[in-house]
N, C-alpha and C positions, 0 to 999 in steps of 0.2 A: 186460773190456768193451771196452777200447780194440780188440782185436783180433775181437771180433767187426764192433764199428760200422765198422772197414775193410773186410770182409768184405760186408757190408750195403752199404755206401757202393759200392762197385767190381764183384760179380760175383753176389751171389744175394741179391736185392733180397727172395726168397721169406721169410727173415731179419727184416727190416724190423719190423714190426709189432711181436715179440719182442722184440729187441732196442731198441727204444724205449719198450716198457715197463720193461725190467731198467733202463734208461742211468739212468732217475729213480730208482733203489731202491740207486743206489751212495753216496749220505751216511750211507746207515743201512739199510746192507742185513741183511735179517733170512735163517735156516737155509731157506727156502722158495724168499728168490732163489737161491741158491746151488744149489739141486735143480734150478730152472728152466733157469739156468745150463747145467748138466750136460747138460740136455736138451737143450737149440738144440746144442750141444757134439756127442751122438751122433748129432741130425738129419744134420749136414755132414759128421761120418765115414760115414752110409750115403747122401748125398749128393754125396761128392768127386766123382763123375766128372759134374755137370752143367756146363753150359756152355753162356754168354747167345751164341746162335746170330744169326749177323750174314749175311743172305742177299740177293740181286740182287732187285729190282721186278721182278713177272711181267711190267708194262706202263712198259715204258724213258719212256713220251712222257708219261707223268702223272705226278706227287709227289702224294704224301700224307699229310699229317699230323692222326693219327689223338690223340687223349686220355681216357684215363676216368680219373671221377674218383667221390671215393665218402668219407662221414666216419661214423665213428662215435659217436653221439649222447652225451654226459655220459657217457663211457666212462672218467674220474677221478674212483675214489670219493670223493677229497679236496677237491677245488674243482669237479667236474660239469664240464669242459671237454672240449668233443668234441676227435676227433684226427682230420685232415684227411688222405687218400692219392688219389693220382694218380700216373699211368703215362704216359708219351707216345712212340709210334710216328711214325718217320720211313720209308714204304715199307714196314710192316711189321717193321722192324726197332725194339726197345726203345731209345731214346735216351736218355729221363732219366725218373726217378722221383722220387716225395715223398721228401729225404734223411732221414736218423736223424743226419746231422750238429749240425743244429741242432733239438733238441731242442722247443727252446719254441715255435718255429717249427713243428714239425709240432702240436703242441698248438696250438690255437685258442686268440685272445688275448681271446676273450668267453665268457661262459657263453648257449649257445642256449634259447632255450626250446621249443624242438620240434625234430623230426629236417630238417624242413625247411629251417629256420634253419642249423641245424648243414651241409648240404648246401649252402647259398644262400654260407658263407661259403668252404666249400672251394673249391667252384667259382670264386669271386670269385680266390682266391690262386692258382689252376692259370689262370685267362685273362688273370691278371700275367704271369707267365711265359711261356705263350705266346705273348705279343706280341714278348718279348722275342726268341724261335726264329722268328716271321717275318719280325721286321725284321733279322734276321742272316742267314735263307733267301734274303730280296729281293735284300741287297747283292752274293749272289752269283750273281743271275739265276735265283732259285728263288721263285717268287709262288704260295704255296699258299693256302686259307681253310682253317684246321682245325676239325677236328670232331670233338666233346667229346658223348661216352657220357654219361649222367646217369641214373640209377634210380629217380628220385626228381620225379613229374610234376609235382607240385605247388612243387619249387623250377622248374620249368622255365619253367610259367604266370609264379611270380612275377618272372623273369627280362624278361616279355614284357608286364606290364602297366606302364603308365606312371604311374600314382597309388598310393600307397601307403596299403595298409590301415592298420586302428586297429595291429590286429595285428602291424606289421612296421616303424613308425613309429621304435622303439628301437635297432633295427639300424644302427650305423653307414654314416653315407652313403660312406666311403668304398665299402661291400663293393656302393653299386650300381652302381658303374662298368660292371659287366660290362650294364648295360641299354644303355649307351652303346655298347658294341659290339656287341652284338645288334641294336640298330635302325641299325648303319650298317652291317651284312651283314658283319663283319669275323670274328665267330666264328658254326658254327652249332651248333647242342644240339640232338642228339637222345636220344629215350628209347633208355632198355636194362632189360631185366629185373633182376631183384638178383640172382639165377641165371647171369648172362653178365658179371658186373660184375667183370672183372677186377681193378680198386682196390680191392678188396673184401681181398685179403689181404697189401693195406700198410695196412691201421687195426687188424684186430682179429688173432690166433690164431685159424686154422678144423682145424674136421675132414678129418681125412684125404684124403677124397675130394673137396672142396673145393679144399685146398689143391695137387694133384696137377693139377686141372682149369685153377685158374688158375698155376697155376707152368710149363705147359705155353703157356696164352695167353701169360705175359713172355716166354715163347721161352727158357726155360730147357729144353735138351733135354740 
């Protein structure tokens, strides 16, 4: 495990998802992790020759920093705790992803009660971060406003109403920080289909052709 999660952490992010499910099943791992195991294992032997492709902006005169972000709802049978995944392009080039370093951390530290929720909180932990990659952008005379893919309309609304429903009431006030940036134009959200959601395969294990489609978007070629 340790040498996958370095693997995951450094060059093929495609991993991720996987491999932060096994990382929790290593106190008492049962004969099924260990099959699992095997598998991520021949993925990367008929894998070996990809590589996270690092290319020039078509338009020298603009920056772009681009993010999607995407959770997978009570996706731990054990405690119902969504797992939170996000991607972020600099210029079209992959810069950083949701780590498998820290494990608890990509597990959400509530239980949501709807997919919404589960979504309201990823996004809240991905426009942490990228305040962080602006104001390190600024210092070097790079002033970009990023802009954050979301699948999911209904956390976008909730991002954009300023009263809080009965419904949404429980939700830790830290995760409404990100209304704070939204009303002072510093990030902006727009929708993306579930079909184009590239963060889609750092939360769950997808099918084949899924997986291909968006391993292609990280710019794994």
């Amino acid at each position: 495990m340790g040498a996958l999660l370095y693997i995951a952490n450094n060059t093929q992010p495609d991993i991720s998802a996987s491999v932060s499910i096994l990382a929790q099943k290593v106190t008492n791992p049962m004969k099924r992790d260990w099959i699992e195991v095997q598998r991520v294992f021949r993925y990367l032997k008929n894998t070996i020759d990809l590589k996270l492709q690092i290319k020039s902006s078509p338009d020298q005169s603009t920056d772009h920093l681009i993010a999607y972000v995407d959770a997978d709802w009570g996706s731990n049978l054990i405690d119902r705790k969504s797992n939170s995944g996000y991607c972020v392009f600099l210029n079209g080039n992959l810069m950083t992803w949701s780590s498998t370093k820290k494990i608890k951390e990509k597990k959400q530290k509530c239980v949501s009660l709807s997919s919404t929720e589960a979504e309201y909180v990823a996004l809240t932990e991905l426009t942490t971060e990228l305040e962080w990659y602006t104001r390190l952008l600024s210092e070097i005379g790079v002033n970009v406003t990023p802009i954050i893919f979301e699948d999911n309309q209904s956390c976008i609304k909730l991002t954009k109403n300023d009263q809080l429903k009965k419904r949404t009431k429980h939700i830790d006030t830290k995760y409404h920080y990100i209304r704070d940036l939204v009303n002072k134009n510093k990030i902006n959200i727009k929708y993306l289909p579930s079909e184009d959601m590239i963060a889609d395969i750092l939360t769950k294990p997808l099918d084949k052709i899924k997986l291909r489609k968006f391993r292609k978007g990280l710019g794994l070629i």
